[in-house]
C-alpha positions in Angstrom: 61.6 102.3 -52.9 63.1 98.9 -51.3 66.3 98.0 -50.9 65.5 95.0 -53.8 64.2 97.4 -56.3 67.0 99.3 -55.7 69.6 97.2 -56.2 67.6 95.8 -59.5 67.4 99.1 -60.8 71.4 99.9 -60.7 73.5 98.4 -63.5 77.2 98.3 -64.6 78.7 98.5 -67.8 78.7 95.4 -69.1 82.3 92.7 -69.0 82.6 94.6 -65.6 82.7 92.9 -62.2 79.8 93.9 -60.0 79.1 93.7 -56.1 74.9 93.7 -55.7 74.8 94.8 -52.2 71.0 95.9 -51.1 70.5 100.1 -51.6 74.0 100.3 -54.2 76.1 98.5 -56.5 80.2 98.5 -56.4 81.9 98.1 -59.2 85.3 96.6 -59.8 87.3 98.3 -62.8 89.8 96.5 -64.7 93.5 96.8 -64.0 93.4 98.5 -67.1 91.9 101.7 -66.1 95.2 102.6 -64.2 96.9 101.9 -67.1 94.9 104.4 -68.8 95.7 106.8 -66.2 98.9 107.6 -67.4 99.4 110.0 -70.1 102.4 109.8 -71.9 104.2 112.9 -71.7 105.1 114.9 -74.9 108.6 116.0 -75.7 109.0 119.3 -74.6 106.7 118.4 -71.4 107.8 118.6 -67.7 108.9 115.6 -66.0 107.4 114.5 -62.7 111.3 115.9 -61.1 110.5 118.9 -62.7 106.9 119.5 -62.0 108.1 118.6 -58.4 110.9 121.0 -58.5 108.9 124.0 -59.1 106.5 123.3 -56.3 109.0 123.2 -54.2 110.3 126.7 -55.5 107.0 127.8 -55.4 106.2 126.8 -51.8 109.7 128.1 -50.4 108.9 131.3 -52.1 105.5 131.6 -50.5 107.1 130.3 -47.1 107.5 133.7 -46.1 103.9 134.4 -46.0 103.1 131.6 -44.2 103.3 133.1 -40.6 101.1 135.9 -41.8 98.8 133.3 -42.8 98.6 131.5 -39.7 98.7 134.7 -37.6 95.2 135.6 -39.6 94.1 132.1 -38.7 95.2 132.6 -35.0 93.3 135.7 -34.9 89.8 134.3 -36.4 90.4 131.8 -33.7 90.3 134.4 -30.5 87.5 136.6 -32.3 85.7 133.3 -32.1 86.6 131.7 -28.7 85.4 135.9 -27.7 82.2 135.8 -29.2 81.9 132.5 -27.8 82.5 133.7 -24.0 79.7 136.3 -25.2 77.1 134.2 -25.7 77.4 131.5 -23.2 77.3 127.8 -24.7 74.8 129.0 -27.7 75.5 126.0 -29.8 76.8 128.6 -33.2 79.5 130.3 -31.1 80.3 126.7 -30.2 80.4 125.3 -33.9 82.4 128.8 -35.0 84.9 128.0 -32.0 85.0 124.4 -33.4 85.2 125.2 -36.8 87.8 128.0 -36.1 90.0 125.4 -34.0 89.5 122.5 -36.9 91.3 125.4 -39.6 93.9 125.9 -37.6 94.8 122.4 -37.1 94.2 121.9 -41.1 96.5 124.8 -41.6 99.7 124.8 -39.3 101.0 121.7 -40.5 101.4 123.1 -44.1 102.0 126.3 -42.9 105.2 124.2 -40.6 103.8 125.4 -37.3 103.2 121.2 -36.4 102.8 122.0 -32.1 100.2 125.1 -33.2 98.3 121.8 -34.7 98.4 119.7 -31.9 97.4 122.3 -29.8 94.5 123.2 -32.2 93.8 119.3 -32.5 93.6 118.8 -28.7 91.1 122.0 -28.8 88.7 120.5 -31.4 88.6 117.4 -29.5 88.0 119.4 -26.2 85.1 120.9 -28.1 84.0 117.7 -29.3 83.2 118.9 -33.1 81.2 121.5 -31.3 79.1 119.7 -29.2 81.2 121.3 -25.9 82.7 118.5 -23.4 83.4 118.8 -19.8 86.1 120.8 -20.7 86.6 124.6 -18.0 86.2 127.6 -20.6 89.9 128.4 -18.7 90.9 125.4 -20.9 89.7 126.6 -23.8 91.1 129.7 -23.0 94.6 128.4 -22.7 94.7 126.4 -26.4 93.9 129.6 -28.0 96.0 131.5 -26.0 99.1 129.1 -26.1 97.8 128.9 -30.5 98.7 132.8 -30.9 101.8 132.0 -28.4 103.3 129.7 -31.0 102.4 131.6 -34.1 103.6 135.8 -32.6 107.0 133.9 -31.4 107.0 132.1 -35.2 107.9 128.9 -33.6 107.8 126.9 -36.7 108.7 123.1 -36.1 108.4 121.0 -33.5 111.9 121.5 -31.9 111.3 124.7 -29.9 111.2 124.1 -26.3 109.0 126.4 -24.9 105.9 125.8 -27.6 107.1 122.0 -27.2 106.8 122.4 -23.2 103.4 124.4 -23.7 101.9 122.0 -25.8 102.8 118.8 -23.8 101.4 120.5 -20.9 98.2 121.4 -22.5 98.0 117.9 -23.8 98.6 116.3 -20.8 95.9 118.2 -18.9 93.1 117.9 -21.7 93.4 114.2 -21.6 91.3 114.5 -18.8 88.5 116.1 -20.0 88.8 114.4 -23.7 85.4 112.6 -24.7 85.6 109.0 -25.2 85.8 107.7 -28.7 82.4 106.6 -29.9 83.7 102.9 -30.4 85.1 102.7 -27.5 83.8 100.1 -24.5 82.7 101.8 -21.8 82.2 99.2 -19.3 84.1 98.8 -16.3 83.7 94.4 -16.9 85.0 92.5 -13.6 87.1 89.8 -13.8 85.8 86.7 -14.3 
């Protein structure tokens, strides 16, 4: 099917404000749909500062697990980065180690373990959404290792200095071996 027939086959409600462009159609929504959005609450109902309020409770209750959690997520990690060292660069290990590094980072920042996340940022970008970099597997080794670090001495925030001092260091030295981002203009260009 073309890219014309396409286009000529979508349609919009009609009184709506449409963008035709090639293979799809956008369509603009009135101002009055957010409007519509809101519900009015009933008497009785909770109010957004109350609804609020009782996540917070909720989430400072639960806080207590949250190193538990992460220390779970830490471990997942090393069982990964060992199967990994296992099997050589066999691209699954890779994605696992990836994927393992990518829910960490997702996870210590709610969890309030932020320099656990940078350190497990700096790893997925090492690993290059598991398509393995330049990076020494004694690299590697060190993000995961410096991960559980931060999580077994619960150094929640970003104010502790050792995990602070760790991560900067690990940070510093991945730069090196950090793949260029795909927009990014490679060329040296001499001076005119």
């Amino acid at each position: 099917m073309s890219a014309a027939s396409v286009g000529s086959a979508l349609t919009a409600p009609a009184g709506l404000e449409t963008v035709a462009h090639g293979d799809h159609l956008v369509i603009r929504p009135p101002e009055a749909v957010k409007e519509r959005g809101y519900v009015q609450a009933r008497r009785g109902d909770p109010t957004p500062d109350m609804v609020i309020a009782q996540a917070e409770k909720d989430l400072k209750e639960t806080s207590a697990e949250f190193q538990g959690w992460m220390i779970i997520e830490a471990t997942k990690l090393a069982d990964a980065r060992a199967q990994y060292h296992a099997e050589g660069d066999n691209p699954q290990a890779l994605r696992e180690l990836f994927q393992a590094a990518h829910t960490v980072r997702g996870n210590a920042g709610v969890f309030g373990y932020p320099l656990a996340g940078r350190v497990a940022d700096s790893l997925a970008k090492l690993l290059d959404g598991g398509k393995r970099t330049e990076a020494p597997r004694m690299l590697i080794d060190q993000h995961v290792d410096a991960i559980r670090a931060i999580v077994r001495e619960d150094a929640r925030g970003a104010d502790n200095r050792n995990a602070r001092a760790l991560t900067m260091a690990l940070l510093e030295v991945s730069a090196k071996y950090m793949p260029a981002p795909p927009d990014s203009d490679q060329t040296t260009g001499a001076a005119a």
